[in-house]
C-alpha positions in Angstrom: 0.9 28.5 -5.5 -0.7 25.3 -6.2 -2.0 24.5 -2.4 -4.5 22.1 -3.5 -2.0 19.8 -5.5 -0.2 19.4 -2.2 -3.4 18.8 -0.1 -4.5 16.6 -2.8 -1.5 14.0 -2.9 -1.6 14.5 1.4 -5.3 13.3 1.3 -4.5 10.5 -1.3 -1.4 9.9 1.1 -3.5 9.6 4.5 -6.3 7.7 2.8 -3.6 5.0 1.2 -2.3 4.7 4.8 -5.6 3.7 6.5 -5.5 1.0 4.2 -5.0 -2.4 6.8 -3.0 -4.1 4.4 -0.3 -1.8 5.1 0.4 -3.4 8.8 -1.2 -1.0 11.3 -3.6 -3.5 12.7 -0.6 -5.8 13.6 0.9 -2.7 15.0 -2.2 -2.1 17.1 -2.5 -6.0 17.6 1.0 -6.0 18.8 0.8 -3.3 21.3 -2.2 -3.9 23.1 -0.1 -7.2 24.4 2.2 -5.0 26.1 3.0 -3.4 29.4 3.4 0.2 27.5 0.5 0.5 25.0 1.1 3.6 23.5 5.3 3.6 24.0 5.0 0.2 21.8 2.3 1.6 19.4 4.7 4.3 18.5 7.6 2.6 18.2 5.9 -0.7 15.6 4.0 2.3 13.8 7.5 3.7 13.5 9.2 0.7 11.9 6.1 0.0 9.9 6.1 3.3 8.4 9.8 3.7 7.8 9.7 -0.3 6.0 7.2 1.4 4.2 8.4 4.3 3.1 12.3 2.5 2.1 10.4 0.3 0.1 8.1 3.1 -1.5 12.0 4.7 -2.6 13.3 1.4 -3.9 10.6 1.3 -6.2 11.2 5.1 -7.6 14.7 4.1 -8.2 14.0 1.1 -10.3 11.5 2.7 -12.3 13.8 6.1 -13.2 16.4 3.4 -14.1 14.3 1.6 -16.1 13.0 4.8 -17.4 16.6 5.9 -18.5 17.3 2.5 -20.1 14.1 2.3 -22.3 12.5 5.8 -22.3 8.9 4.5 -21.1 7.1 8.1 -20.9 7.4 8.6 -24.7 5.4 5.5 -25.1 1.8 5.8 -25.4 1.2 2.3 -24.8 3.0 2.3 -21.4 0.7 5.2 -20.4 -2.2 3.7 -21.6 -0.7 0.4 -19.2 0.2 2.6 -16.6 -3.1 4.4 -16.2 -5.1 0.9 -16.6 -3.2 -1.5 -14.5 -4.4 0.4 -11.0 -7.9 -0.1 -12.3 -7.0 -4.3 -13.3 -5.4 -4.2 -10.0 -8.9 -3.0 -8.0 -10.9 -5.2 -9.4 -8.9 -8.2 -8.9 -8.3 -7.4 -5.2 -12.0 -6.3 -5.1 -13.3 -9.9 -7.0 -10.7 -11.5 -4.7 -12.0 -14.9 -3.1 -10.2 -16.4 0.3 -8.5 -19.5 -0.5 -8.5 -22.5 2.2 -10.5 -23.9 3.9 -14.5 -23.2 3.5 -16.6 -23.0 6.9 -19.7 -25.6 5.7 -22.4 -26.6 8.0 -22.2 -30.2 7.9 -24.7 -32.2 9.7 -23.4 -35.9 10.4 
């Protein structure tokens, strides 16, 4: 059996949800303001996760539709879109300046 295809998607799956973008520091944030840390950790963690992963199904769905509808893996194109776009993506988020406002050292 192909063990190391499962242990591979589970590390790729643990690494993508240390990410903090993906709301466990507001989960943490959140529960250290309460009476029960841990009861409240769990239970934000929880909804975070499940948000998540309803989310992660909705987008499955709308892609085998779409896939149905216009046949996208016979397309070399789309693969060759597919397997770029993650890489476009990095680099923008990783080239990503903060918008607002700029802390300057003004001397007045």
């Amino acid at each position: 059996m192909e063990y190391h295809v499962y242990l591979g998607v589970i590390l790729i799956g643990l690494l993508h949800g240390l990410e903090p973008g993906h709301g466990w520091p507001v989960a943490a944030l959140y529960s250290s303001r309460k009476g029960k840390k841990y009861g409240f950790a769990l239970l934000s963690s929880l909804i975070l996760s499940a948000a998540h992963f309803v989310s992660s199904i909705a987008v499955v769905i709308v892609f085998i539709l779409i896939d149905k509808k216009f046949d996208l893996g016979s397309s070399p194109a789309i693969r060759i879109i597919g397997a770029l776009l993650p890489f476009y993506m990095a680099y923008r988020f990783w080239t990503e300046h903060e918008h607002g406002i700029e802390n300057k050292n003004v001397r007045g």
